[in-house]
ROBAKOL-128015 format. One record per residue (C-alpha): residue in three letters; chain; z, x, y. Coordinates in Angstrom, 3 decimals, padded with zeros to 6 digits. Layout:
! ROBAKOL-128015
+--------+--------+----------+----------+----------+
: residu : chaine :        w :        u :        v :
+--------+--------+----------+----------+----------+
:    ALA :      A :        Z :        X :        Y :
...
+--------+--------+----------+----------+----------+
//
This chain:
! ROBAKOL-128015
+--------+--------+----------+----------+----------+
: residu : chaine :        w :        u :        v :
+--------+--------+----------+----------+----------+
:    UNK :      A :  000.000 :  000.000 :  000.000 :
:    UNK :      A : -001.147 :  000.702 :  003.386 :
:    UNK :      A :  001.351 :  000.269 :  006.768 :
:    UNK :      A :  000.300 :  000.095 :  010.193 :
:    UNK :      A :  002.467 : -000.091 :  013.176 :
:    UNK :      A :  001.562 : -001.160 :  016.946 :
:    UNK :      A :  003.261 : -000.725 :  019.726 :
:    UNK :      A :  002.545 : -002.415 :  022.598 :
:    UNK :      A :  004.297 : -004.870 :  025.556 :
:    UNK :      A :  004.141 : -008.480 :  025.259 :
:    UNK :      A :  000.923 : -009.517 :  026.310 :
:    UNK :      A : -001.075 : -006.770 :  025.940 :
:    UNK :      A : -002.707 : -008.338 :  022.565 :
:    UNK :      A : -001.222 : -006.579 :  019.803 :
:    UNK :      A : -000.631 : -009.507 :  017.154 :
:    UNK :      A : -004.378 : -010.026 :  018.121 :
:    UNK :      A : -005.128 : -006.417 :  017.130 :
:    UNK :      A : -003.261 : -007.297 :  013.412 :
:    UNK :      A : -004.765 : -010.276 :  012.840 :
:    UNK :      A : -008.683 : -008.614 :  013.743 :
:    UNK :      A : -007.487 : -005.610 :  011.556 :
:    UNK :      A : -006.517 : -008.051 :  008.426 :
:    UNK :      A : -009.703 : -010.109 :  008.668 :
:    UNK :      A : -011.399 : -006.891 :  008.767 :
:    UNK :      A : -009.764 : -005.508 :  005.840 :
:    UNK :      A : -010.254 : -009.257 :  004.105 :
:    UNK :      A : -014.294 : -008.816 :  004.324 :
:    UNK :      A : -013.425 : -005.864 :  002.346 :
:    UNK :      A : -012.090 : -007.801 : -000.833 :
:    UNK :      A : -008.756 : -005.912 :  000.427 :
:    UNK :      A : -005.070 : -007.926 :  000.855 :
:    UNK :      A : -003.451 : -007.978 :  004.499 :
:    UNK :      A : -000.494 : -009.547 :  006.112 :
:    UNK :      A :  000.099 : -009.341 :  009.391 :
:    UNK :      A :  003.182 : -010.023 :  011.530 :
:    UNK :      A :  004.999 : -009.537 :  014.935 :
:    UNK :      A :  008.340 : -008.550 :  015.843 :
:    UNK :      A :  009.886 : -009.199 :  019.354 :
:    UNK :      A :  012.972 : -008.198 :  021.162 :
:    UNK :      A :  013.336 : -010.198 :  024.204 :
:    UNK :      A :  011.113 : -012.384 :  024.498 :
:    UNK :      A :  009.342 : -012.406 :  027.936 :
:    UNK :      A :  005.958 : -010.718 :  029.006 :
:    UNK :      A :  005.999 : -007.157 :  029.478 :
:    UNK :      A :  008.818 : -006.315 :  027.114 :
:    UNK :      A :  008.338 : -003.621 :  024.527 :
:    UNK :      A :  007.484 : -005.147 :  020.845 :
:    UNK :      A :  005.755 : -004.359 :  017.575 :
:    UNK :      A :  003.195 : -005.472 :  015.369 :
:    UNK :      A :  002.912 : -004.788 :  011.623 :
:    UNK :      A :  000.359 : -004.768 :  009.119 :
:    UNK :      A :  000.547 : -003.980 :  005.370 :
:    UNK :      A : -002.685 : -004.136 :  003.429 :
:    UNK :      A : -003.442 : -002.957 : -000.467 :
:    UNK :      A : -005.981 : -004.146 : -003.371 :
:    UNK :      A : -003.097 : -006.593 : -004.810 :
:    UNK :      A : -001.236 : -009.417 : -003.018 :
:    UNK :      A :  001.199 : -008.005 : -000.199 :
:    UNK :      A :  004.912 : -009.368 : -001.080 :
:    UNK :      A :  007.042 : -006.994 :  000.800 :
:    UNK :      A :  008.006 : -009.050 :  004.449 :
:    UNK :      A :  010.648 : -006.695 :  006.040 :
:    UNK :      A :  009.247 : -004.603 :  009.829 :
:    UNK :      A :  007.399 : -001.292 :  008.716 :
:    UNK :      A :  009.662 :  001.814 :  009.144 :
:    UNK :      A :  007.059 :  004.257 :  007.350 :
:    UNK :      A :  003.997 :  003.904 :  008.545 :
:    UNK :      A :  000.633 :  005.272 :  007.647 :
:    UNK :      A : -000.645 :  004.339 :  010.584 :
:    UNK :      A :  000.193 :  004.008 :  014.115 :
:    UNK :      A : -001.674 :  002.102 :  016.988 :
:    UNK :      A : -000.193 :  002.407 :  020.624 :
:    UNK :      A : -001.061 :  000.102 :  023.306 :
:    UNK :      A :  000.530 :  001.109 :  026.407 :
:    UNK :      A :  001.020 :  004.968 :  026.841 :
:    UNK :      A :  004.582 :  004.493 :  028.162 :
:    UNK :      A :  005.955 :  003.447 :  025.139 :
:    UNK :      A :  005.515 :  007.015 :  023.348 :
:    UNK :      A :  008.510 :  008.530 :  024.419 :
:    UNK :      A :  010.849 :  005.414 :  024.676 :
:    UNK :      A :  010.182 :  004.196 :  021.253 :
:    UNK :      A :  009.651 :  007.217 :  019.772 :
:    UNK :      A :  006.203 :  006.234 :  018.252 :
:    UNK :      A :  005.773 :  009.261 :  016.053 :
:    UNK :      A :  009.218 :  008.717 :  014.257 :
:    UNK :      A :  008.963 :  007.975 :  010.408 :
:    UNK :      A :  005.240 :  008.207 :  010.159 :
:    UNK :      A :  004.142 :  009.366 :  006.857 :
:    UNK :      A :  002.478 :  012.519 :  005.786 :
:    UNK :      A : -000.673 :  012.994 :  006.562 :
:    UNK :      A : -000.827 :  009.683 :  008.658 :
:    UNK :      A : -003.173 :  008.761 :  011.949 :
:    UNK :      A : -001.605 :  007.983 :  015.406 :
:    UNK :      A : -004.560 :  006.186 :  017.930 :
:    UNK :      A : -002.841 :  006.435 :  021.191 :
:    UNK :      A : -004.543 :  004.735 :  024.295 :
:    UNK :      A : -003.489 :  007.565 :  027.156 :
:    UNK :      A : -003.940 :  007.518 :  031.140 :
:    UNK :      A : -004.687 :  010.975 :  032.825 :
:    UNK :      A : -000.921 :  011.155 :  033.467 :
:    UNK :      A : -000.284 :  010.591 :  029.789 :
:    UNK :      A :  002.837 :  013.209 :  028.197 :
:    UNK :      A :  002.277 :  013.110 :  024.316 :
:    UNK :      A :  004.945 :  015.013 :  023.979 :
:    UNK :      A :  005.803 :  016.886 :  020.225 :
:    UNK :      A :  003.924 :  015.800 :  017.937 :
:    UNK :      A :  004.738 :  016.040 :  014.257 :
:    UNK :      A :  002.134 :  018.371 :  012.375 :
:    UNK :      A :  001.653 :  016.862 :  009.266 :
:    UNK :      A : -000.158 :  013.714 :  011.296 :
:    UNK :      A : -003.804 :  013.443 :  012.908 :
:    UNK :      A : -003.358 :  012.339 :  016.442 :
:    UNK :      A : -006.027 :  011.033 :  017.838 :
:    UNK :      A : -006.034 :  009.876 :  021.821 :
:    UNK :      A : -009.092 :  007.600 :  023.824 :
:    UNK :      A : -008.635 :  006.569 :  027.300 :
:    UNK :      A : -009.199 :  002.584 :  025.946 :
:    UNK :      A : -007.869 :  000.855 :  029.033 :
:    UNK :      A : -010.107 :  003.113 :  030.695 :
:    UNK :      A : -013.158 :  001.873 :  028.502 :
:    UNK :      A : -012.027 : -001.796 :  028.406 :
:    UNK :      A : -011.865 : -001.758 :  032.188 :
:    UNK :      A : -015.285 : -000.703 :  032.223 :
:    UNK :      A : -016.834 : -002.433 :  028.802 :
:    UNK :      A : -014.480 : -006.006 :  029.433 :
:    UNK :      A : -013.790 : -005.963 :  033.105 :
:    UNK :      A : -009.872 : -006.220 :  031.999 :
:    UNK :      A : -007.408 : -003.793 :  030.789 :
:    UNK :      A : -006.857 : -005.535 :  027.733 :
:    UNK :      A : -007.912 : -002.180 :  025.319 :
:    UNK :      A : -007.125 : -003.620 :  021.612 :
:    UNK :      A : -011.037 : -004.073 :  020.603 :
:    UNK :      A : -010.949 : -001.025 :  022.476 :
:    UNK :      A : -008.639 :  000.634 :  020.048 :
:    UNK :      A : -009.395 : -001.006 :  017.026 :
:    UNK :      A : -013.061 :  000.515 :  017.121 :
:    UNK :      A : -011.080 :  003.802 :  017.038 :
:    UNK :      A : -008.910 :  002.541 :  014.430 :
:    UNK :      A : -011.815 :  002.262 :  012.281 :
:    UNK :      A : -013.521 :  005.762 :  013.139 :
:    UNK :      A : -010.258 :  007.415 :  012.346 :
:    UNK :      A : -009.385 :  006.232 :  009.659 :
:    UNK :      A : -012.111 :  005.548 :  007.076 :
:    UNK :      A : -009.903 :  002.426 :  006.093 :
:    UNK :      A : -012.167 : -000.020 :  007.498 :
:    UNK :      A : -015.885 : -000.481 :  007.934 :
:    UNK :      A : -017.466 : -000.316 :  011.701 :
:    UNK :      A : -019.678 : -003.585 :  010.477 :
:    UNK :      A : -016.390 : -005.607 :  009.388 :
:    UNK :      A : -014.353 : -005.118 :  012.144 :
:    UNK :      A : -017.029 : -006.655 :  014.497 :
:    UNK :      A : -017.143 : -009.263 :  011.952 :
:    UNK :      A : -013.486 : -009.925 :  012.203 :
:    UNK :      A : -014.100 : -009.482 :  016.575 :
:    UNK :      A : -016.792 : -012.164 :  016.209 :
:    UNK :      A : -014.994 : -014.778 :  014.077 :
:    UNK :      A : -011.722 : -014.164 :  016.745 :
:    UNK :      A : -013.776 : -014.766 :  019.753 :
:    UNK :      A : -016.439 : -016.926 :  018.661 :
:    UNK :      A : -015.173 : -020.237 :  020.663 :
:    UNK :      A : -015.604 : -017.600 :  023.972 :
:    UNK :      A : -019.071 : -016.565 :  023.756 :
:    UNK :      A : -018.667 : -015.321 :  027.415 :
:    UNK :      A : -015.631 : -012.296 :  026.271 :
:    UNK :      A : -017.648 : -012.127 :  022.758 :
:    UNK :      A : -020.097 : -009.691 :  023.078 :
:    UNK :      A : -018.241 : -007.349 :  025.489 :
:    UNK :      A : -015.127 : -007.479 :  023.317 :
:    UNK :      A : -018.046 : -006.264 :  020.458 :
:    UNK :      A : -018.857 : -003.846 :  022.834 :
:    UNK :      A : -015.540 : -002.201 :  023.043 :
:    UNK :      A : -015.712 : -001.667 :  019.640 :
:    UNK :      A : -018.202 : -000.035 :  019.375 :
:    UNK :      A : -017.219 :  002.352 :  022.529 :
:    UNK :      A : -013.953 :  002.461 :  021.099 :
:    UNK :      A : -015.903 :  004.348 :  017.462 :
:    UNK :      A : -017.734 :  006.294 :  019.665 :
:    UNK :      A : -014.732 :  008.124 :  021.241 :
:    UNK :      A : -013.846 :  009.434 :  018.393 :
:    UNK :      A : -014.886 :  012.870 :  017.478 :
+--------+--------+----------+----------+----------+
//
């Protein structure tokens, strides 16, 4: 079994990042369950979204503490929720960064790999909402998922807003493409 971890602030669309990532990973005849986990509850607060994915059912319901994968949102959160800590050997950290961006010590035994997606998504979307953004990246990195499905997944999300559809397909794709 898989784990992946986002961090993000209320708002900034990462249970909409899971859920894309799991119907991805469905299209690939591959299990995922996806799930949120809040503090307090108000826009802008610091939170977490999980997803576990493997080739059998996914049982296990508790917040990932391990994971294989991290996904982070908003740059501010890497020091103050220590986004690095318990990721497994070997792992892949996609961090969105800003030009004033402090990574900070990273483990070595992870890949880290950084994009300036709020960057892109202001100039692919319009809006700073970098997810797609991100999740193109996600599936560059990684290998996990195919470039194909996850625009699937992006066009079954956003297919009842054709006007944010294509340039959220867009970010994808820009999102893949910063990835070396």
């Amino acid at each position: 079994m898989k784990e992946v971890k986002i961090f993000a602030r209320a708002g900034q669309g990462a249970i909409t990042t899971a859920a894309i990532l799991g119907e991805a990973l469905f299209y690939q005849e591959i299990y995922a369950y996806a799930f949120p986990h809040f503090g307090a509850a108000r826009m802008g607060a610091p939170m977490n979204a999980f997803l576990r994915f493997d080739n059998k059912p996914v049982r296990l319901r508790s917040q990932v503490y391990n994971p294989d994968y991290v996904i982070v949102v908003d740059p501010t959160l890497i020091h103050s929720q220590n986004v690095f800590s318990g990721m497994k050997k070997g792992g892949v950290a996609i961090v969105s960064v800003r030009e004033d961006t402090k990574i900070g010590t990273v483990p070595k035994d992870i890949r880290l790999v950084t994009l300036p997606a709020e960057r892109i998504a202001l100039e692919v979307i319009g809006k700073p909402f970098s997810n797609t953004v991100l999740l193109g990246a996600f599936a560059k990195a990684t290998g996990q998922v195919s470039l194909e499905n996850m625009l699937e997944a992006v066009r079954k999300r956003f297919l009842e807003k054709p006007e944010v559809l294509q340039l959220n397909c867009q970010a994808v794709q820009k999102g893949a493409e910063a990835v070396s």
